[in-house]
N, C-alpha and C positions, 0 to 999 in steps of 0.2 A: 021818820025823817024822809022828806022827798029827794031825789034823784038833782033839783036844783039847788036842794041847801048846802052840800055838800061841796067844800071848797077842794081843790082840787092841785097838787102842786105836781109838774116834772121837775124831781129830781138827778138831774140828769151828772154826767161824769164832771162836769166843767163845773155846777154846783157845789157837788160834792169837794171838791175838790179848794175851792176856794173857801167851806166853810172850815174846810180842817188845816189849811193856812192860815186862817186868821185864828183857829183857837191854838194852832200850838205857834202862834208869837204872844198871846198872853201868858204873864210871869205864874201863873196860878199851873201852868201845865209842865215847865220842866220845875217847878217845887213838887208836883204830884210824883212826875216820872224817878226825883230822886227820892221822895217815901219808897217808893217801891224797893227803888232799891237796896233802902236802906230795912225794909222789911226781910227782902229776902237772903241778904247778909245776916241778921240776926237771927232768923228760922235755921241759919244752915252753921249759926255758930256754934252752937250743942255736939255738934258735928265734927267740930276741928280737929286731928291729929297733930298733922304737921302745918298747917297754912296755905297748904298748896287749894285747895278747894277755896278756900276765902278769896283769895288771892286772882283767882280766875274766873271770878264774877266782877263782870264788868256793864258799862252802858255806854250806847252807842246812840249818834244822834242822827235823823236821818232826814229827808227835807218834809218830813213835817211831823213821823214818826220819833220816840225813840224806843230803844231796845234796850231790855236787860235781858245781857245771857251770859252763860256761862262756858269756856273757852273748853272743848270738850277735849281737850289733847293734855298729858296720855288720856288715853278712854278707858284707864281709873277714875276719873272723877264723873264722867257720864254713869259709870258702873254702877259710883256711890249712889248717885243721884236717882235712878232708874230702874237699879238694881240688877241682879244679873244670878248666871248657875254659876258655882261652884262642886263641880264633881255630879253628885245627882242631890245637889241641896240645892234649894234656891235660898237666895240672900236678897231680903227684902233692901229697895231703896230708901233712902232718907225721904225723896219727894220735896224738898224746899220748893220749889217754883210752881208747882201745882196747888202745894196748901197756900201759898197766898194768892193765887190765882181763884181759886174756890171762897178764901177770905175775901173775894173783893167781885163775889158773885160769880166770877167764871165756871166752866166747866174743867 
């Protein structure tokens, strides 16, 4: 392929910008962003004790993003999530938001 077949686009910030406002006002995008959430609620239900960890996974919507996260206070429930030492044991994390972050190709 020659040097002139080759189409050519600037992508620039104002582009960008305008293409990811108009996908997340289509309805296909917060029905996706609430899969998510409803995936990582169910990943982290195995999990439950007391409710408090369910309970503190939330989403947030943002101008054109949204977020699911979880509300890290006390940082018990990052502990759960992340894992953490106890003494000179370590205590693996649950991981909920990473295995569906991986389920859905991420790293």
């Amino acid at each position: 392929m020659t040097r002139s077949n080759i189409l050519e686009v600037n992508w620039d910030r104002g582009i960008r910008s305008a293409i990811a406002h108009e996908a997340s006002d289509q309805p296909g995008f917060s029905a996706r962003s609430n899969a998510i959430l409803a995936e990582v609620r169910a990943a982290a239900a195995p999990h439950v004790k007391t409710g408090a960890m369910m309970a503190s996974i939330h989403m947030s919507h943002g101008s054109v993003d949204d977020f699911v996260y979880m509300d890290p206070t006390p940082p018990g429930r990052a502990h759960a999530e992340l894992g953490h030492r106890q003494g000179h044991t370590l205590v693996k994390g649950i991981h909920v938001f990473s295995s569906v972050v991986r389920a859905h190709g991420g790293v």
